[in-house]
C-alpha positions as CSV (number, residue, x, y, z in Angstrom):
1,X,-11.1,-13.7,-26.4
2,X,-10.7,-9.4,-27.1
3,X,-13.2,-8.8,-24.4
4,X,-10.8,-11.2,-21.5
5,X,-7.6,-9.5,-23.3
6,X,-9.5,-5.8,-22.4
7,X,-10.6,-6.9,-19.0
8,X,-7.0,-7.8,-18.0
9,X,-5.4,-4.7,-20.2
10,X,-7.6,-1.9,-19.5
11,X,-7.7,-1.5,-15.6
12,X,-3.4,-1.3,-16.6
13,X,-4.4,1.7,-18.3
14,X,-5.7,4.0,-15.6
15,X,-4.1,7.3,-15.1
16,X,-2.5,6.4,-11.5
17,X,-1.2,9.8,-11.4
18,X,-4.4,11.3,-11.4
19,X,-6.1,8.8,-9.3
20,X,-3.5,9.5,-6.7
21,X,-4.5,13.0,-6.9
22,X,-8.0,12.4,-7.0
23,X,-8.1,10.0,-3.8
24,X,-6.5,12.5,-1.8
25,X,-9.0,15.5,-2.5
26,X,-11.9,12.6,-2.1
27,X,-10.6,11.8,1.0
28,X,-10.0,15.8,2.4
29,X,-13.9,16.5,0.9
30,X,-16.6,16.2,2.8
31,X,-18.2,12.9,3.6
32,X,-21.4,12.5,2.1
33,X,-22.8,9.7,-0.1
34,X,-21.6,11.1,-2.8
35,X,-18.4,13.6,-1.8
36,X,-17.9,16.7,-4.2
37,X,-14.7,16.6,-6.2
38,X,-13.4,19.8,-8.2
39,X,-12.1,18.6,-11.7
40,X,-10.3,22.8,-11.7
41,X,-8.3,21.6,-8.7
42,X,-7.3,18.3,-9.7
43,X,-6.5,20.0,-12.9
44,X,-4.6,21.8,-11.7
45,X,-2.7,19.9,-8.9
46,X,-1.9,17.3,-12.2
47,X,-1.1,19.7,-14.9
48,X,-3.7,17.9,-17.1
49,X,-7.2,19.2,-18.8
50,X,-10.3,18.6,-16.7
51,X,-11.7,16.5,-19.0
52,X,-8.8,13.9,-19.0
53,X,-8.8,14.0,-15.1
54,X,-13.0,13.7,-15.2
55,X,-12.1,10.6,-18.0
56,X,-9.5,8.8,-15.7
57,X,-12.4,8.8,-12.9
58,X,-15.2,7.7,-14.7
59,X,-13.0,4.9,-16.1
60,X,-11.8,3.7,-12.5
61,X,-15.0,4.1,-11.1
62,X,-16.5,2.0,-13.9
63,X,-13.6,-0.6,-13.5
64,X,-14.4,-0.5,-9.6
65,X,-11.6,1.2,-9.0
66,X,-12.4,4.8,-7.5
67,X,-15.4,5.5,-5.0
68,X,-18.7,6.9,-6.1
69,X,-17.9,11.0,-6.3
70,X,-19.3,13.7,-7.7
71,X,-17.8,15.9,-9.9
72,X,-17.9,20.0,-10.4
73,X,-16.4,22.1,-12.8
């Protein structure tokens, strides 16, 4: 019963404000199989730490929500 409640809850929880962010720098890098996003910049495009922005994405990528990436400091 917890585990459907946390299915349907936690993909309500992503950070859309950083996934906005983040999609649009994945989309300007370059294409590769895994393109190169810089947690500084969406850090700093957002206003947020890079390790909140680098949680949001792991989370939505887990959830099947972000493309594969990879990400730099």
């Amino acid at each position: 019963m917890f585990e459907l409640l946390d299915a349907t809850i936690k993909p309500l929880m992503l950070d859309m404000d950083v996934l906005e962010v983040a999609y649009q720098l994945y989309l300007a890098a370059p294409q590769s199989s895994h393109p190169m996003l810089s947690l500084q910049e969406l850090s700093k495009q957002t206003g947020l730490n890079p390790l909140r922005c680098r949680n949001a994405i792991v989370e939505a990528n887990r959830l099947g929500r972000f493309p594969d990436c990879a990400l730099e400091l």
